[in-house]
C-alpha positions, 0 to 999 in steps of 0.5 A: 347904473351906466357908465362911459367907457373908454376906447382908445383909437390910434394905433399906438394904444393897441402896440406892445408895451412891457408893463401897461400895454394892452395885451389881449387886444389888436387894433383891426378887430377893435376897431372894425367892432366899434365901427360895427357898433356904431353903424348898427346904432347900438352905441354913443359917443358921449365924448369925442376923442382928441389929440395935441401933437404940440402938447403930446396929450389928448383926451380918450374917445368915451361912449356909452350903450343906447337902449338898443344894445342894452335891450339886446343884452337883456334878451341874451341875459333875461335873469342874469348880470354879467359880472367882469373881472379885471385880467389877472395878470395886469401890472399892479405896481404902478409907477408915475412920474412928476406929470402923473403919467403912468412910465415903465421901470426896472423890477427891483426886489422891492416890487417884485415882493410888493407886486407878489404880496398884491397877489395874495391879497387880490387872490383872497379879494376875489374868492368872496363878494362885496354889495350895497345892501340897499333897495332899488330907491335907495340906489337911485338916491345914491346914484343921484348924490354921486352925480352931484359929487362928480359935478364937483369933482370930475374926476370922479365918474359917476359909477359903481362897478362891482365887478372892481375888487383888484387892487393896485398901487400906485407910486409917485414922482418915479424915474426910469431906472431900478433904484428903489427910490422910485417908491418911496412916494406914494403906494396907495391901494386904489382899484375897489369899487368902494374907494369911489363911494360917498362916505355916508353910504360905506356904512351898507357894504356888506361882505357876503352877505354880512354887515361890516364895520369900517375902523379909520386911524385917527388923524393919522398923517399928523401922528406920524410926523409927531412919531418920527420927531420921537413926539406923542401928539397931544389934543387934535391936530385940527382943532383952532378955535372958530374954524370948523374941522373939515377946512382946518384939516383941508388947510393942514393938508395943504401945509404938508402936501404943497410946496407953494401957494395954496389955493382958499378953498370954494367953500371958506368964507373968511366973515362965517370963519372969523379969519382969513385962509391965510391966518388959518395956515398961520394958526396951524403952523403956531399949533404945530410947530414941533414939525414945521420942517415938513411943511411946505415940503411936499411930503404928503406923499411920503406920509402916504407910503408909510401909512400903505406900508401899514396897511399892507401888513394888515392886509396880508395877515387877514388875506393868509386866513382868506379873510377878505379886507376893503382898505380906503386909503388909512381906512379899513372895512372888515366882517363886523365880527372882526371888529376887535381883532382888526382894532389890535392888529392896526394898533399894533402895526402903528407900534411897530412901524412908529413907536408910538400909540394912536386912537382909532374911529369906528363905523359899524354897520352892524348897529344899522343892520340890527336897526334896519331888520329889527322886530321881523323875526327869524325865517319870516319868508322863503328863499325865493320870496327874498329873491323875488323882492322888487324892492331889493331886486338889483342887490338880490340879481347881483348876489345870484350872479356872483354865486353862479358865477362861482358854483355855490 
């Protein structure tokens, strides 16, 4: 799969910045290269750059490669991927401000021990290799999808990186100063490949090799709020009667994430629905009404630095026996083996962060590997035939890159 890449062109971009600058980079060179590249035809522009000195925003120059330069690469690298990594030492406690612009701070205890534990975590991450178990045709519906998933989130590029495996974490609503009030929004884990995935295809990732399964906290955010109230929810936070469950959880979560109006999704069609968006909020603000203090608060983010809290405890428990974990959000993908050990451990730090029980969902990608490879016996063809397979041949390039990569 292409994608765009950015490149930022004033000078501004290539100066010295403490925490987020761009460290290994001038400049002169950069630009004389792209220049180089775009006489000799090897690049496009797919969009131009552009900067409003009214408003202080803009937007970055994106190009992509032209078959020329892809070619060429081909001719350099006939039987390899190149597989890139991120610079070891960029900031990975990120901290952003009211307008989500990314500002400096002052390190405090707090991140310093956070950035530390995020080492540990990455250090594990790359030692081992995260794939798609999928043929060529399968890839190439998949690429399709998530085109259609960027048409309606922009956002989202349409793209798999592989080489995306360090993570970082991002806070919210931050000042410049030390105070660790900084980060108690947010803190969210982002920066694997496989957070941008569409969810009905993290049921293919495998670790080294192996099938996974993806446990998910069940309805997480409204059973923290039950526990800090000393309450054990009971029945299902989205369930109101004749409202399908997506735009009942949509509307909940506007509930505790907005401070305002709240937009009617696209989607909601009040006739099919039996109710209008705004009766549906009412039908949630009736079903919970024991922690109607934290709706219209914007507290969203701040369930989301406890649930990353959470979640790094895990993280570092499997990362200290160099057991590599995948976290989406309140979610985590493990070694199908570890199924019940990452069920215990995620129960148990609820427990201990709340005081309270939770249920958990499952994924197990196991089921569909035994599914997918049933009937074809043991030791059916050679190393090399396997390698060989066209219809698997990207997955199979990808894997002997990393192994190259990493002398095995």
């Amino acid at each position: 799969m292409e994608t765009l890449l950015a490149v930022p062109k004033g000078a501004g971009a290539y100066s010295y910045k403490p925490r987020y600058g761009q460290s290994l980079l001038s400049y002169r060179p950069l630009i004389a290269a792209y220049e180089g590249l775009e006489r000799l035809g090897y690049i496009n522009v797919d969009t131009p750059g552009h900067w409003d000195k009214k408003q202080k925003r803009g937007k970055v120059t994106r190009i992509d490669a032209k078959r020329k330069l892809t070619k060429r690469f081909d001719e350099l690298f006939p039987d390899d991927i190149v597989i890139f990594t991120r610079h070891p030492h960029e900031e990975a406690i990120q901290l952003k401000d009211e307008d989500k612009d990314r500002i400096d701070y002052q390190d405090n205890e707090y991140t310093q021990r956070a950035r530390h534990n995020l080492e540990l975590i990455n250090a594990c991450l790359n030692r081992h290799w995260y794939d798609l178990d999928l043929t060529n045709e399968q890839f190439e519906t998949l690429y399709a999808e998530m085109v259609e998933q960027h048409k309606r989130k922009p956002k989202k590029p349409p793209v798999i990186n592989f080489a995306a495996r360090n993570l970082y974490r991002v806070y919210n609503n931050g000042s410049k100063d030390s105070s660790e009030e900084n980060f108690k929004q947010g803190g969210r884990f982002f920066g694997g490949w496989w957070e941008s995935l569409v969810s009905d295809y993290r049921r293919y990732i495998t670790i080294n090799e192996k099938p996974t399964v993806e446990i998910d906290y069940s309805e997480l955010h409204p059973h923290i709020m039950y526990a800090m109230e000393g309450l054990q929810m009971k029945g299902g936070a989205y369930a109101i009667e004749g409202v399908t469950r997506d735009h009942a959880k949509t509307a909940f979560q506007q509930l505790i994430n907005g401070t305002g109006r709240v937009r009617r999704p696209d989607d909601f069609d009040p006739v099919a629905e039996g109710m209008s968006w705004k009766e549906v909020l009412g039908e949630l603000r009736k079903r919970h009404a024991l922690i109607a203090k934290y709706f219209d608060s914007g507290y969203g983010i701040e369930l989301q630095n406890k649930d990353s809290q959470i979640i790094e405890n895990i993280l570092l428990h499997f990362s200290s026996r160099n057991i590599p974990c995948l976290p989406i959000h309140d979610s985590i993908i493990v070694h199908h083996d570890l199924k019940d050990e990452l069920k215990g451990m995620m129960l148990d730090e609820y427990r201990k962060a709340l005081g309270m029980d939770i249920g958990l969902k499952e994924c197990d990608g196991y089921k569909l590997f035994i599914e997918r490879y049933q009937g074809q016996g043991e030791n059916t063809a050679s190393i090399e035939d396997i390698l060989a397979d066209e219809e698997t041949s990207q997955y199979r390039r990808r894997l002997r890159a990393w192994y190259k990569q990493h002398h095995y």
